[in-house]
C-alpha positions in Angstrom: -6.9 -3.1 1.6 -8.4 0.2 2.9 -10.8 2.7 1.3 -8.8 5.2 -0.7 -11.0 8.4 -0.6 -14.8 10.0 0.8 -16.2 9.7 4.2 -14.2 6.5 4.7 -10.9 7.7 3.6 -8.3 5.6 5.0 -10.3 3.0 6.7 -8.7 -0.6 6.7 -11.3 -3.3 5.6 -11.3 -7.0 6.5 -9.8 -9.3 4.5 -9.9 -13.0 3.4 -8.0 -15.6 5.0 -6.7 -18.2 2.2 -6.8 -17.7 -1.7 -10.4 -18.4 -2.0 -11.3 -14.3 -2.9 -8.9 -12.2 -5.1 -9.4 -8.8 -3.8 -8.8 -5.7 -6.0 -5.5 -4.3 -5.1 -5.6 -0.8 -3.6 -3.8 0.3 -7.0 -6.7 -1.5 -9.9 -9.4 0.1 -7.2 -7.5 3.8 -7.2 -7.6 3.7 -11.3 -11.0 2.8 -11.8 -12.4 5.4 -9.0 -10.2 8.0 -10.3 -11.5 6.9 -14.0 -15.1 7.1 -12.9 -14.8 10.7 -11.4 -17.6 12.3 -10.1 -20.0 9.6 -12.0 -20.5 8.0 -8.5 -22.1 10.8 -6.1 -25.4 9.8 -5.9 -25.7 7.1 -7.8 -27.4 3.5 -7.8 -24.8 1.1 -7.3 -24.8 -2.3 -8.3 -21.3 -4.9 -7.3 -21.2 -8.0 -8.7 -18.9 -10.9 -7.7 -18.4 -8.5 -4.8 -15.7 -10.5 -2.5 -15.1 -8.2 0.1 -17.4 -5.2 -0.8 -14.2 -3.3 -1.3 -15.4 -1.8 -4.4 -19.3 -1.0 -3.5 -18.2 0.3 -0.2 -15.3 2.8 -2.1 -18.3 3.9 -4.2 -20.7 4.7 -1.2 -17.6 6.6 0.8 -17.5 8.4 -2.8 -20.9 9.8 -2.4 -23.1 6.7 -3.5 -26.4 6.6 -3.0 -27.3 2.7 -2.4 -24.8 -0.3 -3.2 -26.5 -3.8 -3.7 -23.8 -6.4 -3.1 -24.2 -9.8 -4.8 -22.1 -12.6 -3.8 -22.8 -16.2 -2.9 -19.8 -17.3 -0.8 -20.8 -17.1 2.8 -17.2 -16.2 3.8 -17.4 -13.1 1.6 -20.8 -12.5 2.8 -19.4 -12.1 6.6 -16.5 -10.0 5.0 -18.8 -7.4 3.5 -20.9 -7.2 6.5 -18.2 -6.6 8.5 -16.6 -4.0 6.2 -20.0 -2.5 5.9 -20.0 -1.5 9.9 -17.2 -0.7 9.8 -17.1 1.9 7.3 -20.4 2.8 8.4 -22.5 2.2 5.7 -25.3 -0.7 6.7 -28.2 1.5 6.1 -26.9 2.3 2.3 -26.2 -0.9 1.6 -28.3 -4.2 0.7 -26.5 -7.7 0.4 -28.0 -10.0 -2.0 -26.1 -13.7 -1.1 -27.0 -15.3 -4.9 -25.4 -16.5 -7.9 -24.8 -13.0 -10.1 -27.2 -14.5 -12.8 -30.3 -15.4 -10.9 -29.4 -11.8 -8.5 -29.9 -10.0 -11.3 -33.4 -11.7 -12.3 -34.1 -11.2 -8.8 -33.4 -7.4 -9.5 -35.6 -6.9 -12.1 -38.6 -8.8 -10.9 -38.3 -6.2 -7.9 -38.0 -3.3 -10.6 -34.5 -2.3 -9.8 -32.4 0.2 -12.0 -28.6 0.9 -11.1 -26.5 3.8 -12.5 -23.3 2.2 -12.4 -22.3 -1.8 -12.4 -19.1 -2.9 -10.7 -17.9 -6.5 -12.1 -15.0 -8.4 -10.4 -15.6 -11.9 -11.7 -12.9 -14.6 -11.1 -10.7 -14.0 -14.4 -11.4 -16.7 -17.5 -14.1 -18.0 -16.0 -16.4 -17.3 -18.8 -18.7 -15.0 -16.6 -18.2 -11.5 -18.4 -20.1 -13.1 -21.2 -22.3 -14.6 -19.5 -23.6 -12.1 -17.3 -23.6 -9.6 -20.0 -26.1 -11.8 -21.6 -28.0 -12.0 -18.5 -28.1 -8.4 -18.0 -29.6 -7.8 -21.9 -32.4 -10.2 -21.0 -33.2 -8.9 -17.6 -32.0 -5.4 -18.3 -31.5 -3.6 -14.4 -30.0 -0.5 -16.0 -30.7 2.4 -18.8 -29.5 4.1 -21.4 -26.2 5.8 -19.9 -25.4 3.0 -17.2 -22.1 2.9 -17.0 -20.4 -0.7 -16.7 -17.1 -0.9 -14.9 -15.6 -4.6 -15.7 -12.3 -6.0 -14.2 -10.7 -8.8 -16.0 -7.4 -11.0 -17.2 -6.1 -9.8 -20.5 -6.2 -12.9 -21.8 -10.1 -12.4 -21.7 -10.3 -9.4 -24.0 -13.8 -8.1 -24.5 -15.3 -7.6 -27.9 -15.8 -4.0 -28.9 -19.8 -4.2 -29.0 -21.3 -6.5 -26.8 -25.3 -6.3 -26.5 -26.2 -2.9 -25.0 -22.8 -1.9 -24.1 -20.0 -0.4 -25.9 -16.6 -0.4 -25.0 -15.6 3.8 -23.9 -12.2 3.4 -22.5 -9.4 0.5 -21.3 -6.7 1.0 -19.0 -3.9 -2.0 -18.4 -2.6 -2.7 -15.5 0.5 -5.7 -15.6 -1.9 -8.7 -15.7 -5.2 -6.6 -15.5 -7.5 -4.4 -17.5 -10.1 -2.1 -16.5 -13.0 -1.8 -19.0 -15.5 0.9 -19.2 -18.7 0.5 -21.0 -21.7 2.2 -21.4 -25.2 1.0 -22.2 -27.0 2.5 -25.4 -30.2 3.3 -26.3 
């Protein structure tokens, strides 16, 4: 895994030992970045089910403005700060080490708003749904967020859901990149 473009170009990041994380592969990570465009520079940042940070920290070497990181496995947590010095980005970066759900209440008690969302969850798990849900309630974003969701294609997502609505879908053997956008 390395960082495929920006001020980190080329940069090799740490990766898990084991089958417990499912990294995005240089490939899925290359197709959603290159789908996304300039949407990143400067942006609000927020990665959920973030692994290895690999995504957050492609969209701060892309020009990002802040990345918060949610993940709860401590391994991952150690994997993102390392990846994070390494690429040089601790000072743009804050790690939140919670469940996605109560991160994101956590989020909006603090009055947070992100301009992109970056969702890796572990595939058929149930968790697109649910954190969808989660972000409606507690909503951490605004009219033109855009919603970046990595999934199994035997999780297919339904055209409308809440706030967002589904702009484009690109397959990739097993995978699927969806792009929403939250409406008014």
């Amino acid at each position: 895994m390395r960082i495929i473009s920006g001020t980190s170009r080329g940069r090799r990041l740490a990766t898990p030992k084991g089958h417990s994380l499912r990294p995005t592969s240089d490939r899925v990570k290359e197709s959603i970045f290159n789908i996304l465009g300039d949407e990143v520079q400067g942006k609000v940042v927020l990665d959920l089910f973030a692994g290895t940070g690999s995504l957050g920290i492609e969209a701060l070497s892309r020009g990002a403005k802040k990345t918060f990181f949610v993940e709860r496995a401590k391994g991952a947590l150690r994997l993102i700060e390392k990846n994070l010095l390494q690429c040089g980005f601790p000072c743009q970066a804050e790690i939140i080490p919670k469940e996605v759900n109560r991160a994101i209440t956590l989020l909006k008690a603090r009055g947070e708003s992100v301009d992109l969302i970056l969702m890796d969850p572990p595939y058929e798990k149930g968790w697109i749904q649910r954190t969808l849900l989660k972000m409606d309630e507690h909503p951490i974003y605004h009219e033109g967020t855009v919603l970046v969701i990595e999934h199994g294609r035997r999780e297919p997502l339904p055209q409308k859901t809440g706030r967002w609505t589904i702009i484009k879908q690109k397959r990739m053997g097993d995978t699927i990149i969806s792009i929403l956008q939250a409406g008014g």
